[in-house]
C-alpha positions as CSV (number, residue, x, y, z in Angstrom):
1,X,3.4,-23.3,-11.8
2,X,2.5,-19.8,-10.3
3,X,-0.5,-17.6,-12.3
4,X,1.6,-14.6,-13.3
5,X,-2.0,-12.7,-12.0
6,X,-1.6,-13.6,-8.4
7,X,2.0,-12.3,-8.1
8,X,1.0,-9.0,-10.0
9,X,-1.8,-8.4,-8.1
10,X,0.2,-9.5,-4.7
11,X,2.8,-6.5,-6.0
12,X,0.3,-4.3,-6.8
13,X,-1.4,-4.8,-3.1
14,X,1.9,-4.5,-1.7
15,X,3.1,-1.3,-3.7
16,X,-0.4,0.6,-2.6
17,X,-0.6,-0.6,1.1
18,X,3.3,0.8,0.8
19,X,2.2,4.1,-0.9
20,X,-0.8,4.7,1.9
21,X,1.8,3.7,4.4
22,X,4.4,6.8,3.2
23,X,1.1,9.1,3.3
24,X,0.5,7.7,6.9
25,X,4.2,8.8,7.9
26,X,3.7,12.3,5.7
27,X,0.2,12.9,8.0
28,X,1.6,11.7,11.5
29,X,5.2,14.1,10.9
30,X,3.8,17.0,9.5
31,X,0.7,17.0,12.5
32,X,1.6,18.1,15.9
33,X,0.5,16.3,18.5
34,X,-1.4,17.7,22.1
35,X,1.5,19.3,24.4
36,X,3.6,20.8,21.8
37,X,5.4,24.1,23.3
38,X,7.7,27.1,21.5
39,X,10.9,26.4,23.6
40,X,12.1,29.9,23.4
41,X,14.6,29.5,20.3
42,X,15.3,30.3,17.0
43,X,15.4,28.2,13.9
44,X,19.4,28.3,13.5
45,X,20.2,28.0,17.5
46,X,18.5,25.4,17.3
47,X,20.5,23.6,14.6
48,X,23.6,24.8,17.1
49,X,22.5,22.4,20.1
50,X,24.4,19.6,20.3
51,X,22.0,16.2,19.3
52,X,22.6,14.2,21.8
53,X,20.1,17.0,24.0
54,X,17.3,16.8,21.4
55,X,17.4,13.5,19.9
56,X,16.1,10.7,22.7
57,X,16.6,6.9,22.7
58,X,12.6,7.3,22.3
59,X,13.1,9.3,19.2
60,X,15.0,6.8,17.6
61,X,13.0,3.5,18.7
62,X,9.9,5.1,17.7
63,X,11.1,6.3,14.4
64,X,12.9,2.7,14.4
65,X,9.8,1.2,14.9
66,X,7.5,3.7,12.3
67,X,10.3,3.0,9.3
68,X,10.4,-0.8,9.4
69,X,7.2,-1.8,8.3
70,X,7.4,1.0,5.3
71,X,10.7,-0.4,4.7
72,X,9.4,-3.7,4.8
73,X,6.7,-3.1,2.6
74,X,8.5,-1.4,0.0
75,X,10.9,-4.5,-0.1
76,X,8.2,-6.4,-0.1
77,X,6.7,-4.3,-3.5
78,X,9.9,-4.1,-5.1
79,X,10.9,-7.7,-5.0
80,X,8.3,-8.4,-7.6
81,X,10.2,-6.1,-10.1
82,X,13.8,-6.6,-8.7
83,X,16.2,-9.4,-7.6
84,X,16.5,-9.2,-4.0
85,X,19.5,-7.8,-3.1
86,X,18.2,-4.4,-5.0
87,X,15.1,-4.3,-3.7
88,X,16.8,-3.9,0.2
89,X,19.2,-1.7,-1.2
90,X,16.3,0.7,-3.2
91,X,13.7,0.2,-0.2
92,X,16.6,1.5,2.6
93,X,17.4,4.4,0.4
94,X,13.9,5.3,0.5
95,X,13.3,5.1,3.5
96,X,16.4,6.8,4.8
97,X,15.3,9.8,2.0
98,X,12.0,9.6,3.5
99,X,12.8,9.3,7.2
100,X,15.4,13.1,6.1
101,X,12.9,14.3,4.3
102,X,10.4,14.2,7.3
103,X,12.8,15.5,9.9
């Protein structure tokens, strides 16, 4: 039989390591990194470019590859607390809500 104490504190590692994860996503979007330059427009013509000229296949496999774990580990905490199929459902709206809220 499985000590109810293990799983808890199991959920309780996961639910943390996900929490410091999300700050870790908060830090590296909100900090520029070396190189950054002003490229001449406004906040509004910006949002009038077409996406496919800002928004790179390295864009999306790097924010591919930043989400998963986060999503994984969120999953990973909520299964504890939910049946499965919720917990996907719950951790890939926060991280969808996360991943917008960042951009």
């Amino acid at each position: 039989m499985k000590d109810p104490f293990i799983s808890e504190t199991r959920a309780r590692l996961r639910t943390w390591l996900a929490t410091g994860y999300a700050l870790f996503i908060v830090y590296a979007s909100l900090s520029p990194f070396s190189g950054w330059r002003a490229q001449g427009m406004d906040f509004i013509e910006m949002l009038a470019v077409p996406l496919r000229l800002t928004y790179t296949a390295f864009d999306a496999a790097l924010n591919l590859l930043s989400y998963l774990p986060f999503g994984l580990l969120v999953g990973l905490a909520l299964r504890a607390r939910f049946g499965a199929a919720a917990s996907v459902i719950i951790s890939l709206f926060l991280g969808v809500s996360l991943s917008a809220s960042m951009e």
